[in-house]
C-alpha positions as CSV (number, residue, x, y, z in Angstrom):
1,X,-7.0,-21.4,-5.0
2,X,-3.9,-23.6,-5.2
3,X,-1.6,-20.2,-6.3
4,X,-2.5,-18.7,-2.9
5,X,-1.8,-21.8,-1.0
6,X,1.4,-22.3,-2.5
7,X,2.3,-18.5,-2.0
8,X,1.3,-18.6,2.0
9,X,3.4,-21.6,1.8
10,X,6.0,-20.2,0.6
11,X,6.3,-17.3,2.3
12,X,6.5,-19.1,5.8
13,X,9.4,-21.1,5.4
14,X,11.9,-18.4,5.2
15,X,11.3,-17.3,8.8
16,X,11.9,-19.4,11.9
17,X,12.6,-16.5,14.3
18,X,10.4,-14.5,16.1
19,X,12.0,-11.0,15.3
20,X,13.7,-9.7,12.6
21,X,15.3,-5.5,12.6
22,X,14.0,-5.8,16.4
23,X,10.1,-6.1,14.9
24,X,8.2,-9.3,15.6
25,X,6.8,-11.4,13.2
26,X,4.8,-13.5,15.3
27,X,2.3,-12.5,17.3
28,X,3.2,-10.3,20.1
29,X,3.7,-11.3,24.2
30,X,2.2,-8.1,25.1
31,X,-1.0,-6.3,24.5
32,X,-0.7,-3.0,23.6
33,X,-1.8,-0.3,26.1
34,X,-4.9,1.8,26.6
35,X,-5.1,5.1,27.3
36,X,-7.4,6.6,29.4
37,X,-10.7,7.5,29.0
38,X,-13.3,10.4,29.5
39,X,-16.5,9.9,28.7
40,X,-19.2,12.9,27.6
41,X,-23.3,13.1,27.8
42,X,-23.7,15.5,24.3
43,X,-20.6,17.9,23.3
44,X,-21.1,21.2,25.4
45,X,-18.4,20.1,27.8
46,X,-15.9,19.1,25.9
47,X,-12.6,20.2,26.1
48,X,-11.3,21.9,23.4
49,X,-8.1,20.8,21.3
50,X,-5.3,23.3,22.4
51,X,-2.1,21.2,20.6
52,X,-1.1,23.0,17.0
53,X,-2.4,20.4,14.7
54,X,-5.7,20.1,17.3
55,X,-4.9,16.2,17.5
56,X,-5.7,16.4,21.6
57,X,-4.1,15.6,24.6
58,X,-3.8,11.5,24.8
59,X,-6.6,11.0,26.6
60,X,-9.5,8.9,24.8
61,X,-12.9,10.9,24.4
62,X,-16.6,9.2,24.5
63,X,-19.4,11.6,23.6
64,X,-23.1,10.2,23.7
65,X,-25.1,12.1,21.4
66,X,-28.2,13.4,23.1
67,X,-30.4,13.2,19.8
68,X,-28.8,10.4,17.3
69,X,-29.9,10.0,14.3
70,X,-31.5,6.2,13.7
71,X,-29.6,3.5,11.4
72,X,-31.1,3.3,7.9
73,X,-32.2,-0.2,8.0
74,X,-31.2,-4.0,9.4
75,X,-27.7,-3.6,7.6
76,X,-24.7,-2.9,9.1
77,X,-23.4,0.1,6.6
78,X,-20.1,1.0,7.5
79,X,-17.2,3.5,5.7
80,X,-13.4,4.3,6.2
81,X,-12.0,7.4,5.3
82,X,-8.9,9.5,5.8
83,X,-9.3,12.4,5.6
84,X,-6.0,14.3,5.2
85,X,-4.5,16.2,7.8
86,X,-6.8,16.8,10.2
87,X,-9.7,17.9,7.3
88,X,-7.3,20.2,5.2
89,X,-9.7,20.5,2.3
90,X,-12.6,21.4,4.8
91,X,-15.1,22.6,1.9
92,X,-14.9,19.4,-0.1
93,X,-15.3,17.1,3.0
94,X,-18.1,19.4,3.9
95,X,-20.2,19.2,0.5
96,X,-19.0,15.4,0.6
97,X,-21.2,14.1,3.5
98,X,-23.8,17.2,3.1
99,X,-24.4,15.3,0.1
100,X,-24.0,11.9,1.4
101,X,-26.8,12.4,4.0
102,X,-29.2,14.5,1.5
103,X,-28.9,11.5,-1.0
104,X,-29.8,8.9,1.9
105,X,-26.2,7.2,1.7
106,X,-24.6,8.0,4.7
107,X,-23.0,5.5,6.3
108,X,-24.2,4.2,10.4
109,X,-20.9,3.7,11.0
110,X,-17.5,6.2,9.9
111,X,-13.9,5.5,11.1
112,X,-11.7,8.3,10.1
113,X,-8.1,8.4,10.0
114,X,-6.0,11.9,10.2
115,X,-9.0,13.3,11.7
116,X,-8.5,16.2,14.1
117,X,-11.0,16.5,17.2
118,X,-12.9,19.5,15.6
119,X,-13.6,17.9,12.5
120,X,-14.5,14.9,13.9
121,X,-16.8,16.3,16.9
122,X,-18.7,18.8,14.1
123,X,-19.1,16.0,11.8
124,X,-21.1,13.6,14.9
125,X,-22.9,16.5,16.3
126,X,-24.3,17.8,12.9
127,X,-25.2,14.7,11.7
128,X,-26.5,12.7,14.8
129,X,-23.5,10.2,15.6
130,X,-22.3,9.3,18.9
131,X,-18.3,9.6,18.7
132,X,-15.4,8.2,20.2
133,X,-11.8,10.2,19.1
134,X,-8.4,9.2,20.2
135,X,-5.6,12.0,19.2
136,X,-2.1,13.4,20.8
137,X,0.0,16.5,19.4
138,X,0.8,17.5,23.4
139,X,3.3,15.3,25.8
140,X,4.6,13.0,23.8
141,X,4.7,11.2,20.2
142,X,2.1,12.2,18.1
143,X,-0.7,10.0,17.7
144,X,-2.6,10.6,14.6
145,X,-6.6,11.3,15.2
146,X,-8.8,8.6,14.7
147,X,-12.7,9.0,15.2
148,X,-15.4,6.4,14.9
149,X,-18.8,7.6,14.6
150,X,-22.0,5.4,15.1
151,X,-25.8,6.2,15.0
152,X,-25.5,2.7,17.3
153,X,-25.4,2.9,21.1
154,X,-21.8,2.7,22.1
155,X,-21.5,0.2,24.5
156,X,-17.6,0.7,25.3
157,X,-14.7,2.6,23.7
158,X,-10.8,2.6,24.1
159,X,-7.4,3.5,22.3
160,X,-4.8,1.0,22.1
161,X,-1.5,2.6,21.6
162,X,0.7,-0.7,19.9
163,X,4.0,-1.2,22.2
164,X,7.0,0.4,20.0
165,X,10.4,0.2,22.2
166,X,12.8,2.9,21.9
167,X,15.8,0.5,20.2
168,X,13.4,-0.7,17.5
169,X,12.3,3.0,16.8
170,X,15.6,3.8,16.5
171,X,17.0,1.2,14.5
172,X,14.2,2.0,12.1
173,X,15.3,5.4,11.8
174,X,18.8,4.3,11.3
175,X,17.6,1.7,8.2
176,X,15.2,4.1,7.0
177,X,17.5,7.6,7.4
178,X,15.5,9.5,9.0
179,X,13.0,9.6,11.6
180,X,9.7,11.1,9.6
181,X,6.5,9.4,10.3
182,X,8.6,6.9,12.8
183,X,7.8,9.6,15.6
184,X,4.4,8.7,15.9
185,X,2.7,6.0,18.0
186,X,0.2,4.2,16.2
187,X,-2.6,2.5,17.6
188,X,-5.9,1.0,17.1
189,X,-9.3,3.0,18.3
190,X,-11.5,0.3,19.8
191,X,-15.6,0.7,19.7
192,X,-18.1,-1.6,20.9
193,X,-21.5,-0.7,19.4
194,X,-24.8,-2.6,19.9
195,X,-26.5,-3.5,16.4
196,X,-30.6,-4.6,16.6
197,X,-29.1,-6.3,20.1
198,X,-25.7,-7.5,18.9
199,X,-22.7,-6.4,19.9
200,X,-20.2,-5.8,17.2
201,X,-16.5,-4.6,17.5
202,X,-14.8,-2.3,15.8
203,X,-10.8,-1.5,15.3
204,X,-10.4,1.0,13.4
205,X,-6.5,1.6,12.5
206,X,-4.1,4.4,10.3
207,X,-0.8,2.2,10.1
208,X,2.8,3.5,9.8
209,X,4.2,3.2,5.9
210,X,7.8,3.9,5.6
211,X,9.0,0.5,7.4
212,X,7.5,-2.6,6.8
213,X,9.2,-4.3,9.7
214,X,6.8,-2.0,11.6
215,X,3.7,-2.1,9.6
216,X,4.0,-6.1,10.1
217,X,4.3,-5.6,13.6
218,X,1.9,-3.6,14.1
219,X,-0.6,-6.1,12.0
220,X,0.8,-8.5,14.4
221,X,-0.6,-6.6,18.0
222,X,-3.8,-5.2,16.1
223,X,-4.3,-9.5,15.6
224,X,-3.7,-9.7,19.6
225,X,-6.2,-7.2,20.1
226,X,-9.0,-9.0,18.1
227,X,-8.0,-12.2,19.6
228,X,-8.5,-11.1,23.3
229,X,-12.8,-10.3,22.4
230,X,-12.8,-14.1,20.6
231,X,-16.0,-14.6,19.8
232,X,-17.4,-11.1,19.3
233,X,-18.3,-10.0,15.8
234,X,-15.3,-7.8,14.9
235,X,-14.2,-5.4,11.7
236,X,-11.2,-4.2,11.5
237,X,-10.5,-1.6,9.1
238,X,-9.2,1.9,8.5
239,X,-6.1,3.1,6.5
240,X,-3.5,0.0,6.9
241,X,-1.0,1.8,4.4
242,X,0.0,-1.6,2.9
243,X,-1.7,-2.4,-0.4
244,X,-3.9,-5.0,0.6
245,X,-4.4,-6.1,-3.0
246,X,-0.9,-7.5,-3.5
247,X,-1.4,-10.2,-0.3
248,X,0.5,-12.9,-2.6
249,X,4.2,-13.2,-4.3
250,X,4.0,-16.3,-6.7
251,X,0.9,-16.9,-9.4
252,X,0.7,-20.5,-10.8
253,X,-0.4,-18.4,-14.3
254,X,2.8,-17.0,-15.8
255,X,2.5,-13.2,-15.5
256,X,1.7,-12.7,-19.2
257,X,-1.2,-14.8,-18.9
258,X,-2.9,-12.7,-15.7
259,X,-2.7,-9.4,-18.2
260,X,-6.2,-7.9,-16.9
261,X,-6.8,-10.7,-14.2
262,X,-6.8,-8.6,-10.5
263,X,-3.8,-7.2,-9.6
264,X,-2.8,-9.4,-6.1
265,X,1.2,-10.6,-7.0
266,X,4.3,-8.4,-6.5
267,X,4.6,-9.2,-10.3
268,X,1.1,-8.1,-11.4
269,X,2.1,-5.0,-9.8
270,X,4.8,-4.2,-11.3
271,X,4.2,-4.8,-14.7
272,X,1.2,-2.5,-14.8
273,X,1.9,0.1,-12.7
274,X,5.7,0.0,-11.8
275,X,7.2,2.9,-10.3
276,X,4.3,5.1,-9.0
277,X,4.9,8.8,-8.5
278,X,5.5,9.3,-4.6
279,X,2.7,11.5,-3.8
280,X,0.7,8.3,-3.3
281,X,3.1,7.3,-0.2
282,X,5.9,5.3,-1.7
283,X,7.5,4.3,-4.3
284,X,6.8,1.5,-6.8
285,X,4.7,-1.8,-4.8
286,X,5.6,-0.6,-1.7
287,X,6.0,-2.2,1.7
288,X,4.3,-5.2,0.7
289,X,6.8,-6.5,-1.4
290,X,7.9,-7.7,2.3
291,X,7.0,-11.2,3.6
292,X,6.6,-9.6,6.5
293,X,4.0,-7.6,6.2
294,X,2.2,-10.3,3.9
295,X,2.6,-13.3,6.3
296,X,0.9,-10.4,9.3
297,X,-2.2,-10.0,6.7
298,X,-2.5,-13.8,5.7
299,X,-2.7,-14.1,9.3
300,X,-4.9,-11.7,9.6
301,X,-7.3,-12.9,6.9
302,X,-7.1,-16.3,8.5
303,X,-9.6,-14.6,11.5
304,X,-11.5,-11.7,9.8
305,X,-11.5,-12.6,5.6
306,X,-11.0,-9.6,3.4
307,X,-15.1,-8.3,1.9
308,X,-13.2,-8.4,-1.4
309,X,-13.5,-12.2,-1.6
310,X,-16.5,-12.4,-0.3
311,X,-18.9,-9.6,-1.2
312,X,-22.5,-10.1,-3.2
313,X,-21.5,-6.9,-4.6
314,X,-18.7,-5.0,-5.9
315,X,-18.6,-1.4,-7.3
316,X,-16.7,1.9,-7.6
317,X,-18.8,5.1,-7.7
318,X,-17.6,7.4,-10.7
319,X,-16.8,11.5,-10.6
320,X,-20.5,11.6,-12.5
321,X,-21.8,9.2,-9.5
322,X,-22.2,6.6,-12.3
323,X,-21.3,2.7,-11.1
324,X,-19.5,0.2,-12.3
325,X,-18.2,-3.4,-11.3
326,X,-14.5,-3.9,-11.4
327,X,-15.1,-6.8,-14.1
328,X,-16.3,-4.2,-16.7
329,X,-13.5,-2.2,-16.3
330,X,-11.4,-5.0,-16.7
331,X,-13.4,-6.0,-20.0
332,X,-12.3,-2.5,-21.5
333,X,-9.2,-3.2,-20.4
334,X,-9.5,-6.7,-22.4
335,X,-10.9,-4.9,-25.2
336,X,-8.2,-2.8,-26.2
337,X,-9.3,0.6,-26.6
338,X,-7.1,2.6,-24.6
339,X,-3.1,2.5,-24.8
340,X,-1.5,1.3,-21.8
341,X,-1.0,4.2,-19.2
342,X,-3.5,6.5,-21.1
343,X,-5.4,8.6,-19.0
344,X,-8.5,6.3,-19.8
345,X,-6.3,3.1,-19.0
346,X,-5.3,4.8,-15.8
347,X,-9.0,5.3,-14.6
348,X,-10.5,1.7,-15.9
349,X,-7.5,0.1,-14.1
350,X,-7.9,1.8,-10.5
351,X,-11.5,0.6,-11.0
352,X,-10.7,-2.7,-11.8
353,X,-8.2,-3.1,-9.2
354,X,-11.1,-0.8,-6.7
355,X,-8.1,1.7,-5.6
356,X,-8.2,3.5,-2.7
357,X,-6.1,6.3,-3.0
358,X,-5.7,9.3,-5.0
359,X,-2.3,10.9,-6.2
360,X,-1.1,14.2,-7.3
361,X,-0.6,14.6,-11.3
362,X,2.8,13.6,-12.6
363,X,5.3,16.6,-14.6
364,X,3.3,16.4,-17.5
365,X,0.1,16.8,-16.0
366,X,-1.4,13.5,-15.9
367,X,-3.0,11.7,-12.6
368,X,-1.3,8.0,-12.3
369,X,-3.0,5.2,-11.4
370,X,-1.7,3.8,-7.9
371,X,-3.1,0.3,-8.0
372,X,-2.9,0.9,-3.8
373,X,-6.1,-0.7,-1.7
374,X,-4.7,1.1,1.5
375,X,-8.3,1.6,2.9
376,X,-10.0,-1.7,3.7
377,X,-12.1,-4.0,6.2
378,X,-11.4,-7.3,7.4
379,X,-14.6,-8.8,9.3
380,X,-15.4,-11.9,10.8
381,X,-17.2,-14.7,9.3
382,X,-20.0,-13.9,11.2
383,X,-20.7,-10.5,9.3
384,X,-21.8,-11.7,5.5
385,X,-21.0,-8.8,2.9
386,X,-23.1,-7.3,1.6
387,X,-21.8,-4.7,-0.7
388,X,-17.9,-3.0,-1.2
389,X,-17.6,0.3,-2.7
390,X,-15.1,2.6,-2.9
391,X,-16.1,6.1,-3.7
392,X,-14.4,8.3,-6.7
393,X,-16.5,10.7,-6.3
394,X,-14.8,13.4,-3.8
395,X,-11.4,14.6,-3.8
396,X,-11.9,16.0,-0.2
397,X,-8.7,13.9,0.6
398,X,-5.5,11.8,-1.0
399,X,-7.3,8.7,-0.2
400,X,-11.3,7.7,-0.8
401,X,-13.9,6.6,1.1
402,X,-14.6,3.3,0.8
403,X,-18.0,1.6,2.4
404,X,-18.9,-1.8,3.2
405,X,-22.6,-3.1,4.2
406,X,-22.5,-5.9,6.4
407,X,-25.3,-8.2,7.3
408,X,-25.3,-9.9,10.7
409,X,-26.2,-13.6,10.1
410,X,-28.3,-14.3,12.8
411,X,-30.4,-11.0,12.1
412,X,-31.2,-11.4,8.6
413,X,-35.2,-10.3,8.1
């Protein structure tokens, strides 16, 4: 569209250097690092997770199922899913995939984010998925858990922890006022998994929020990653904690005139959701109001498109399991019968904008809309989607799953 060529256009030209705040915003010189590996035939030998939030000790873990369960068909049927804190509402993420494999929709392929190693290894071993975890809560900065699971073979696995020098953690403590989340590494948990023959490679991510400079550079090294396996089928996906919606700044339409179009401007935004209460990570658009981190994802984009452009199918699954295409919701919104920021309005427009995250209810009780797509795939041309979902139906966590099905295009039947 000429509004989002105009937009990429303009948001290149104010940046001729290569780092800003001490974070680059071109790609990196320098590949992040992996840590090592250990690599497990079935899950009796495992070590156990000793750390207090039972995150592990740094050191990447493959376990080959003994008995996995086969892939449902020729698609690729992938989800992302944080899962809050390690699994903190355990009996609601239980019944959630108890009922996902009894109704015949669980995914082949899960990447968790804020998964601890028990949670993840239960949730592979009960339900036939070989697993690769990456977490760290002993000797040194945390690093979140991350799991992918896959009833495919996995060919190879590692953890990329993304390069993040002392003075630029520090001076992002200094802009941002305290250290919080900025204590963490981040990374990327790399799987190579064989599909009917292909190989197919998988990144899944859990960004940092709280600084944009460092989301955007991070987007920047997770780009360096993909680019070093060119030519291999890749997705990257998992919880970017930028809203992946709002990827443009400027709208040829004047804003009044995109009133129920998909929300994808800084302006949109704001108008219909403005200042969103915090539990949903930040305040208001959030971090992607920076050109930064929207030049990283254009960039992004340019090698793995975003499924939401390209899908045969969109759909949100209701609380009642009910579907429903983001276009009808925006057609009740178009309608008229619910008042702007009624509790209706709230629901019909995370639908139409296919939300990803949950929030906690506001002093009078009510559950705001976020307008936030934190939880996404970006996959290469190669991959055709299929179908997008993201799944209302669970509040095991503060975000929702979201699943993409992927079909390979040389494999089609």
């Amino acid at each position: 569209m000429p509004g989002q060529a105009l937009s990429r256009l303009l948001d290149r030209l104010p940046f001729g250097r290569g780092i800003i705040d001490g974070v680059p915003v071109a790609p990196p010189t320098h590949l992040p690092h992996r840590e090592p590996i250990h690599v497990f035939q079935g899950f009796d030998a495992l070590p156990p997770a000793t750390g207090p939030r039972l995150l592990g000790s740094g050191v990447t873990l493959l376990v080959h199922h003994p008995s996995p369960r086969p892939p449902r068909d020729h698609l690729l049927r992938v989800m992302t899913y944080n899962i809050l804190l390690g699994g903190e509402r355990r009996a609601l993420l239980e019944a959630y995939f108890a009922t996902l494999e009894e109704s015949g929709r669980m995914p082949d392929v899960i990447a968790l984010q804020e998964a601890s190693q028990p949670t993840a290894m239960e949730l592979a071993r009960d339900y036939g998925f070989h697993v690769t975890y990456q977490g760290r809560d002993l000797d040194g900065p945390v690093v979140n858990g991350k799991a992918i699971l896959s009833r495919y073979p996995l060919l190879e696995a590692a953890h990329f922890t993304y390069d993040f020098p002392a003075e630029a953690r520090a001076a992002a403590a200094t802009r941002q006022g305290f250290m919080g989340e900025l204590d963490e590494d981040r990374g990327a948990l790399f799987a190579l998994i064989d599909v009917h023959g292909h190989p197919v490679a998988l990144y899944n991510v859990h960004h940092s929020l709280g600084d944009s400079g460092i989301n955007a550079g991070q987007l920047w090294q997770l780009q360096a990653l993909v680019h070093a396996r060119e030519g291999v089928p890749s997705i990257a996906l998992g919880d970017f904690n930028a809203n992946i919606n709002v990827k443009q700044h400027y709208s040829l339409l004047p804003n009044p005139l995109r009133k129920h179009e998909p929300t994808e401007t800084v302006l949109d935004y704001e108008s219909r959701y403005g200042d969103v209460h915090p539990s949903v990570g930040d305040w208001g658009v959030g971090n992607i109001a920076d050109v930064r981190v929207r030049r990283a994802l254009h960039a992004l984009e340019h090698e793995l498109p975003d499924p939401l452009r390209r899908a045969r199918e969109l759909r949100v699954r209701l609380p009642d399991g009910s579907l429903m295409h983001p276009d009808r919701a925006r057609d009740m919104l178009v309608e008229g019968a619910y008042p702007k920021h009624s509790a209706m309005w709230m629901r019909l427009q995370d639908v139409a904008d296919m939300s990803t995250l949950n929030s906690l209810p506001d002093g009078a009780g009510v559950v705001p809309a976020t307008g936030k797509r934190f939880d996404t795939f970006f996959a290469s041309r190669e991959l055709e989607p299929v179908l997008l979902e993201v799944d209302h139906s669970t509040d095991a966590s503060d975000h929702l799953p979201s699943v993409a099905d992927f079909e390979l295009r040389d494999s089609r039947h």
